[in-house]
C-alpha positions as CSV (number, residue, x, y, z in Angstrom):
1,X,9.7,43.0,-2.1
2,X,11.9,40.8,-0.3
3,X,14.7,39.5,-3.0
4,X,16.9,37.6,-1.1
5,X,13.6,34.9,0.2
6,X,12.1,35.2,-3.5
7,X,15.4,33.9,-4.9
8,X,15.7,31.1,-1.5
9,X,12.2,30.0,-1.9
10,X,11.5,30.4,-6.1
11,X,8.5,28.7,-6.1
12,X,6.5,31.7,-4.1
13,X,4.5,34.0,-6.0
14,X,7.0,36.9,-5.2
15,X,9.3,35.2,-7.4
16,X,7.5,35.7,-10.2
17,X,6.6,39.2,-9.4
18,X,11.0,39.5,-8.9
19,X,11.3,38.2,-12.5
20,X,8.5,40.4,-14.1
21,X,10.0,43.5,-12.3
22,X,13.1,42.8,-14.1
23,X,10.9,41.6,-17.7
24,X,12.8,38.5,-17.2
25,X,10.2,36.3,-19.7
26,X,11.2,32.4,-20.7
27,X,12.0,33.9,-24.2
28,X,15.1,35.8,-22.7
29,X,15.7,32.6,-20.3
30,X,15.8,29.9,-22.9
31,X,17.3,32.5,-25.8
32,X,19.9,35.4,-24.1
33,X,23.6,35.3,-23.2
34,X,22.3,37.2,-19.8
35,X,20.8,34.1,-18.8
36,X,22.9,31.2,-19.2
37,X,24.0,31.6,-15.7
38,X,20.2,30.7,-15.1
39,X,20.4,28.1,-17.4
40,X,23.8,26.8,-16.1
41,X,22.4,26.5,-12.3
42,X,18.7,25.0,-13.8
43,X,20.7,22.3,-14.9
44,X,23.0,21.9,-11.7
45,X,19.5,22.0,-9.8
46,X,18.7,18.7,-12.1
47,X,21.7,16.9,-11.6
48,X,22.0,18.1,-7.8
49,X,18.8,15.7,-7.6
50,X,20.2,12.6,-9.2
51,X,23.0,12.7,-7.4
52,X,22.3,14.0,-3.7
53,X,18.9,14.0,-3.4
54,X,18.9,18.0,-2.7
55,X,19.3,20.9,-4.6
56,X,22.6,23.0,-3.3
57,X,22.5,26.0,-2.0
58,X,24.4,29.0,-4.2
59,X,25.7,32.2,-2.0
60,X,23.5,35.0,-3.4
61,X,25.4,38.3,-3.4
62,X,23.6,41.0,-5.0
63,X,19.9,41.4,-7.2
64,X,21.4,39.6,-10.6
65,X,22.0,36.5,-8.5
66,X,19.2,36.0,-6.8
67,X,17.5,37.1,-10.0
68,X,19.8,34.2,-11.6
69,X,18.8,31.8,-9.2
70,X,15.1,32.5,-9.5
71,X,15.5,31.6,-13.1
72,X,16.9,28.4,-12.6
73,X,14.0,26.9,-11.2
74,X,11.2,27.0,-14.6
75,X,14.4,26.2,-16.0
76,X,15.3,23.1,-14.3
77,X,11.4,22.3,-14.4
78,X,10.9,22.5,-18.3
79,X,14.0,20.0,-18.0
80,X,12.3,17.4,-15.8
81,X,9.3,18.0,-17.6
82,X,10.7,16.8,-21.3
83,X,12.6,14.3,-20.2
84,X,9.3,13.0,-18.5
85,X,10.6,10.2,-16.3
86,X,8.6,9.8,-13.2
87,X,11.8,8.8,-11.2
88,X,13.1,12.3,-12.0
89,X,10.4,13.9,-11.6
90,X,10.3,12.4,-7.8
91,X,13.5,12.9,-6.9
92,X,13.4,16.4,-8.3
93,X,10.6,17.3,-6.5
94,X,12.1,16.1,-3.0
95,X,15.4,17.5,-3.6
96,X,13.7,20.6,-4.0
97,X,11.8,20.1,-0.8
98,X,14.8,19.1,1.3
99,X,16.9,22.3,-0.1
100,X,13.9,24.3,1.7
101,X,12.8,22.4,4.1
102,X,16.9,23.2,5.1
103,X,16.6,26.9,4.3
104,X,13.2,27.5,6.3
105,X,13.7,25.8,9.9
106,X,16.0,28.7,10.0
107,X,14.1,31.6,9.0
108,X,12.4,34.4,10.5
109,X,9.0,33.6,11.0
110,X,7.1,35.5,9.1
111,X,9.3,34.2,5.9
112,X,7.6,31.0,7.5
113,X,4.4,32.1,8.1
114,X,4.2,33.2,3.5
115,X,6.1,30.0,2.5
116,X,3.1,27.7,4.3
117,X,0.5,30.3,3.0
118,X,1.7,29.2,-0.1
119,X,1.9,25.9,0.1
120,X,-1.7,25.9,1.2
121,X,-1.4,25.4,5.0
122,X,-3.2,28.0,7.2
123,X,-0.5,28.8,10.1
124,X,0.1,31.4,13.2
125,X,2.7,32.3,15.8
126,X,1.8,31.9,19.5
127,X,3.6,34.1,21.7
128,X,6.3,31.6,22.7
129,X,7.2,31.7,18.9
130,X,5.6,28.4,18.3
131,X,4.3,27.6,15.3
132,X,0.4,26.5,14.5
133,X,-1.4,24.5,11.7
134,X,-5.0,23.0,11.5
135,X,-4.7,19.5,12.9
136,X,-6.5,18.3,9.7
137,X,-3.2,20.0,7.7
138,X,-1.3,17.6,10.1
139,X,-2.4,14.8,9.4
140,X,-2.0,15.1,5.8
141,X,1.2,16.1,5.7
142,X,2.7,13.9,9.1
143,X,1.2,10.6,7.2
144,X,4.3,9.2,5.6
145,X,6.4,10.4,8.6
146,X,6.7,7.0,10.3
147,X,8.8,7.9,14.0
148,X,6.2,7.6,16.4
149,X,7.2,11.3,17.5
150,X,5.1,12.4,14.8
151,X,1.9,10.8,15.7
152,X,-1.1,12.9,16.8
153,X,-1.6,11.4,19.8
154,X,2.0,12.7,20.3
155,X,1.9,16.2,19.6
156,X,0.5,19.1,21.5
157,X,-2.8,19.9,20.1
158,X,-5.4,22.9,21.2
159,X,-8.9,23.0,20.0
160,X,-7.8,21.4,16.7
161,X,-4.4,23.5,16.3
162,X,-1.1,21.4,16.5
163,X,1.8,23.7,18.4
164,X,5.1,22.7,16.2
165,X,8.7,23.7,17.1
166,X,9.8,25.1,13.9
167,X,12.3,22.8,12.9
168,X,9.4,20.4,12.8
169,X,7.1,22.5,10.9
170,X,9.6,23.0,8.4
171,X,9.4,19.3,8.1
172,X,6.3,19.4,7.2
173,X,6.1,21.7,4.7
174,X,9.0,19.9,2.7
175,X,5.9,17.3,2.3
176,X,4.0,20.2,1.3
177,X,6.3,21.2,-1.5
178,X,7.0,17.7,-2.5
179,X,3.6,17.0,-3.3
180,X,3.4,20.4,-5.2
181,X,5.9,19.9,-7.3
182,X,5.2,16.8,-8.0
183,X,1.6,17.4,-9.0
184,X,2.8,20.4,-10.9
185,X,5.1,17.9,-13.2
186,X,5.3,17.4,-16.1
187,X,4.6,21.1,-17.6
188,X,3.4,21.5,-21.1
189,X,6.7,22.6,-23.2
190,X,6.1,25.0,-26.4
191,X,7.4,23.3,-29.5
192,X,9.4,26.5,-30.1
193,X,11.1,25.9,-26.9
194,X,11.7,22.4,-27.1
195,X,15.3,23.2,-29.4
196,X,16.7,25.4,-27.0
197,X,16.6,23.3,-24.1
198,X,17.5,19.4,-25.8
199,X,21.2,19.7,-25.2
200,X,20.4,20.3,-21.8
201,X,17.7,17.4,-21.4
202,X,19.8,15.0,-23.4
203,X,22.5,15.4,-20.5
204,X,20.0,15.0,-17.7
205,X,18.8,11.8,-19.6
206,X,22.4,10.3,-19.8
207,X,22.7,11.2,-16.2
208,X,19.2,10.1,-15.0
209,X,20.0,6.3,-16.8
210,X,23.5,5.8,-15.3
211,X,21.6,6.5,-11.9
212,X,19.1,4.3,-12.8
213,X,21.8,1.3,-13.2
214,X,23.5,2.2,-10.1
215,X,19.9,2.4,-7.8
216,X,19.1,-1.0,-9.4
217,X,19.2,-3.9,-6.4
218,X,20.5,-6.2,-9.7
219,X,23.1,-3.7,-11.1
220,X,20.9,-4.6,-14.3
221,X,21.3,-8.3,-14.2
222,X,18.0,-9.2,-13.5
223,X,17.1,-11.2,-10.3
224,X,19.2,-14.2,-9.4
225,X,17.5,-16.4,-7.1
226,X,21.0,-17.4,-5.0
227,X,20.9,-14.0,-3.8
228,X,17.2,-13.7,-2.3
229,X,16.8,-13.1,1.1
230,X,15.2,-16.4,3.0
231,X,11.5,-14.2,3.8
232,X,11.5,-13.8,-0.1
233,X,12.6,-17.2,-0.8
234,X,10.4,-19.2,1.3
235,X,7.0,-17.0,-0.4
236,X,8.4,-17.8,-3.5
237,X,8.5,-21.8,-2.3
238,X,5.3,-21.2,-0.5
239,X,3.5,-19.9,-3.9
240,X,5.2,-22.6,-5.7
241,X,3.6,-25.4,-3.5
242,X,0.1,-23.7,-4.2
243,X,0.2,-22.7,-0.3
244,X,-2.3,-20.2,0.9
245,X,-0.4,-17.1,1.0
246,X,-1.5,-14.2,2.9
247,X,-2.0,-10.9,1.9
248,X,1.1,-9.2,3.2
249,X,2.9,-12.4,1.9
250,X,1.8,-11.4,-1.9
251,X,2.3,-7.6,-1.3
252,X,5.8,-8.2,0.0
253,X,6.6,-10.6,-3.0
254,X,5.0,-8.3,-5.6
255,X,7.1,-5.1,-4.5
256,X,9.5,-7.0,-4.0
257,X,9.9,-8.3,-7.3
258,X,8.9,-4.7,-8.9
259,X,11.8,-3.2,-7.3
260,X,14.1,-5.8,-8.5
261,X,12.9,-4.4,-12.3
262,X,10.2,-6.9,-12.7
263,X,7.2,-6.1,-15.5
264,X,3.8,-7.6,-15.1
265,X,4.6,-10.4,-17.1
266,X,7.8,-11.3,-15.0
267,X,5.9,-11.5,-11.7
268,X,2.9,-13.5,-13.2
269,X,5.4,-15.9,-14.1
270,X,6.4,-16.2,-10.5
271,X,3.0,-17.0,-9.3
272,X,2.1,-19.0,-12.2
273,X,3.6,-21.5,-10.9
274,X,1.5,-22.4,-8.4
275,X,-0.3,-25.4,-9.0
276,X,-3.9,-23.7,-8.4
277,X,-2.8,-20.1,-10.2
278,X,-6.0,-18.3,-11.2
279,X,-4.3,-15.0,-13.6
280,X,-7.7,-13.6,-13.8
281,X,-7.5,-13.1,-9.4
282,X,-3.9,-12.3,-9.5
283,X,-3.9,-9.3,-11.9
284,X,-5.8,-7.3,-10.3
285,X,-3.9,-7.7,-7.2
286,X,-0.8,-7.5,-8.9
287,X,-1.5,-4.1,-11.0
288,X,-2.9,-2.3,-8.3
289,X,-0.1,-2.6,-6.1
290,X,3.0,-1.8,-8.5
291,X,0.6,1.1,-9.3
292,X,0.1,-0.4,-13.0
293,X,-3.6,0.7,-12.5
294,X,-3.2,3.8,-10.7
295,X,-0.4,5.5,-13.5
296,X,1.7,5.3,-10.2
297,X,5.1,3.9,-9.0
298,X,3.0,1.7,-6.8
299,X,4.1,0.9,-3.4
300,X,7.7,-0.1,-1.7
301,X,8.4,-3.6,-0.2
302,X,8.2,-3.6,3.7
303,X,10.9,-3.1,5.3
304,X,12.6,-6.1,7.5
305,X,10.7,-4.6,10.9
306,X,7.4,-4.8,8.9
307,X,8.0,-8.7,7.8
308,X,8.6,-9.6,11.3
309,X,5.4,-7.7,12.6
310,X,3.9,-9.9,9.8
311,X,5.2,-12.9,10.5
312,X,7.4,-13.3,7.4
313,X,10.9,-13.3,8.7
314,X,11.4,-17.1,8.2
315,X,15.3,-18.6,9.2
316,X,17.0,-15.5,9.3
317,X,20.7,-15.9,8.3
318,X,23.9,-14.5,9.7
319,X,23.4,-11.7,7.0
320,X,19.8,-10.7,8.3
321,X,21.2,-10.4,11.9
322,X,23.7,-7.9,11.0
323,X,22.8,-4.6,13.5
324,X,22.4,-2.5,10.4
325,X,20.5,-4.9,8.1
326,X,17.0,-3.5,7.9
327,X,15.7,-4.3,4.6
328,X,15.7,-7.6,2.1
329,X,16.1,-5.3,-0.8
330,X,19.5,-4.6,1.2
331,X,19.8,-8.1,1.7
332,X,19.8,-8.7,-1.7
333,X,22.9,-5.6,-2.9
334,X,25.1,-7.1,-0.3
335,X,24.9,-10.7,-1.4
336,X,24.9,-9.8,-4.8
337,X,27.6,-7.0,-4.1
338,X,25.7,-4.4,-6.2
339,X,26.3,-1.5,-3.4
340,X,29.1,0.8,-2.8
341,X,30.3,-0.1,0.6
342,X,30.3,3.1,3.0
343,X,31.5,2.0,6.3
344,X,32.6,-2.0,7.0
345,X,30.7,-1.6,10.8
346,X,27.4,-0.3,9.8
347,X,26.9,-1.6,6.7
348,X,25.8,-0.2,3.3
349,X,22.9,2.8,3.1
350,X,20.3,2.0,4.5
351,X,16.8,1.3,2.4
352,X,13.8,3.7,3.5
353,X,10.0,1.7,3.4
């Protein structure tokens, strides 16, 4: 057994086996002085999350701290899960994806080889060292990857096998995680454990909702119309004057307006004043794509490369040319000045689509 890539890679089924060889069960995690180490790191894994957007990495000395760390994780998960916020729950699962995607592009490549295995992705060595996976496995996991490096047409491909650097298949498999742990979430808690770990959660919950206030474009004001980049303004006018808007005019609007905190009833209201508004054809539309209908968080709003493929960049402003202005939900922090200014040249972080 391999201690030190069970404790890097906790999620592996040689974890488990590590934590059974040393009859390390939830009882003793949730209940023993031995293991509020475990239950110290769990937490940091949490808040390592919220804060960074990647779990940190812990030097691992000797058997009782990887042991340690491998207890952290169903830790840190039984805290996501009873707290039971989907926000967490996705930035937990990426930060937990990043921390291996990290670890991995630099391991030896059978630790690669067992980590895709169990992730579900059939993979091989070529004699070069390159890595393999079933095109099919590629396109799954490449879909959200938008850099036209990582487009099939791109990529080396042998009857149906795609040949992947490892850095890149490490990549990869941080999508495969992410979705894992995500579809893994929430996990049913025991009543009997529920005590033991709400000190813990009620932290994590303080934590999440100060993030929460701090990610908001509004700062929790609500949206302010002086602040609205012109593309959003003029499909709000263009909705108001019973205009026929196109499709990517209403999905931009709709996430839009969703990611500014908007319910249901809030973005009806906006299209409800259209002089020819029909609720019965909008709420369809409308639920399916903040995910309403789905139990999802719906979609993002386009990014400001997207609305000019569209044709919806309309009388861009001084602020929209800026170099590093690439999104209107960006658009709307600066004007509103709800963003932490990083560097006066390029601007504040970025948005991702």
């Amino acid at each position: 057994m391999n201690t030190g890539r069970a404790a890097k890679f906790p999620f592996l089924k040689e974890s488990s086996e590590f934590a059974e060889k040393n009859s390390a069960d939830l009882e003793d995690l949730l209940t023993s002085m031995n293991y509020e180490p475990a239950r110290t790191r769990g937490v940091q894994r949490v808040m390592d999350a919220l804060r960074h957007s990647e779990v940190s990495y812990t030097p691992l000395m000797n058997d009782y701290d990887r042991l340690i760390e491998v207890m952290s994780y169903p830790y840190a998960r039984m805290i996501v899960s009873m707290v039971g916020d989907r926000f967490l729950t996705k930035r937990y699962a990426l930060a937990e994806a990043v921390r291996m995607n990290r670890l991995l592009s630099t391991e030896d490549h059978e630790t690669v080889r067992i980590v895709s295995e169990e992730l579900g992705v059939e993979s091989s060595i070529d004699a070069d060292g390159i890595m393999r996976m079933k095109f099919t496995d590629y396109l799954t996991l490449s879909s959200r990857l938008k850099a036209i490096e990582w487009k099939l047409i791109n990529s080396d491909v042998h009857h149906g096998l795609v040949y992947l650097p490892q850095d890149k298949f490490s990549r990869l498999m941080q999508n495969a995680l992410q979705d894992k742990i995500e579809s893994e979430l929430p996990l049913m808690t025991p009543e009997e454990y529920r005590r033991y770990l709400q000190g813990d959660v009620t932290k994590v919950t303080m934590a999440l909702e100060e993030e929460k206030r701090q990610f908001d474009p509004t700062g929790g004001k609500g949206m302010e119309n002086q602040y609205l980049p012109p593309c959003i303004s003029h499909i709000m006018e263009m909705s108001k004057q019973g205009l026929n808007l196109p499709h990517s005019a209403r999905f931009a609007l709709v996430t839009f307006l969703k990611a500014l905190g908007m319910d249901y009833d809030g973005i009806i209201r906006v299209f409800s004043e259209s002089p020819d508004f029909d609720e019965s054809k909008s709420e369809y539309q409308i639920k399916h794509i903040t995910g309403e209908l789905a139990g999802t968080d719906g979609y993002t709003p386009p990014e400001c490369k997207t609305m000019k493929t569209n044709g919806l960049c309309y009388c861009p402003d001084t602020l929209c040319q800026q170099e590093w202005m690439n999104h209107p939900l960006s658009y709307y922090r600066v004007k509103s000045g709800n963003y932490q200014k990083k560097d006066q040249q390029n601007g504040p972080e970025k948005e991702t689509d």
